[in-house]
N, C-alpha and C positions, 0 to 999 in steps of 0.2 A: 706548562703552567697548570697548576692544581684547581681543581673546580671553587675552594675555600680562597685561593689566593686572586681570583676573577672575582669572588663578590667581595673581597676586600675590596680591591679598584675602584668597583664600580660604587661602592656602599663611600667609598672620599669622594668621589666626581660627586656621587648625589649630595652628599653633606656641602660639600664646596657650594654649587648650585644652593641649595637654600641656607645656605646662611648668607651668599651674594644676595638671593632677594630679603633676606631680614633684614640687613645692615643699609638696605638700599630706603627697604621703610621706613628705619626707624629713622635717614637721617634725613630721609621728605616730611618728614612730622617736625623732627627740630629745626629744621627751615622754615617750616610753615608757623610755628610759633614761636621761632625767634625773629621772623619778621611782624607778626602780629603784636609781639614785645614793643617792639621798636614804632609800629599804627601806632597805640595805645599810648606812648610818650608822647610823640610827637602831637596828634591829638589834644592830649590835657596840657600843651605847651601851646598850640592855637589858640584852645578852650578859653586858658588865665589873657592870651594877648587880646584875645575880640573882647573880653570882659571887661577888662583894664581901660583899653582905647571907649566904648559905648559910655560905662561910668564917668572918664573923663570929658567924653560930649554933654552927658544928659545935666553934670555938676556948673 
C-alpha cells in the first residue's frame, strides 16, 4: 500500500468521524427546537384556556 493511498484512508475515516459529529449536532439542535415549537403551542393553548375559564368566573 502506497504512502498517498494510506492518507486517502485515513483522510475518509477522518471525514466520516466529523461529519458523524456534525449531523449528530445539527439533529440535537432540531430536537431541541422542535420540542421547544411544540412548549410554545402548547403554552398559548393553556394561556387562551386559563383566560377563557378567569373571564368567565369574573362575568
Amino acid at each position: 500500500m502506497s504512502r498517498s493511498t494510506l492518507w486517502s484512508v485515513v483522510g475518509v475515516i477522518v471525514a466520516i468521524a466529523i461529519a458523524w459529529v456534525i449531523v449528530n449536532v445539527i439533529f440535537s439542535v432540531l430536537w431541541f427546537v422542535a420540542k421547544l415549537v411544540v412548549v410554545l403551542v402548547v403554552a398559548v393553548i393553556v394561556f387562551f384556556v386559563l383566560r377563557r375559564l378567569f373571564a368567565r368566573s369574573d362575568g
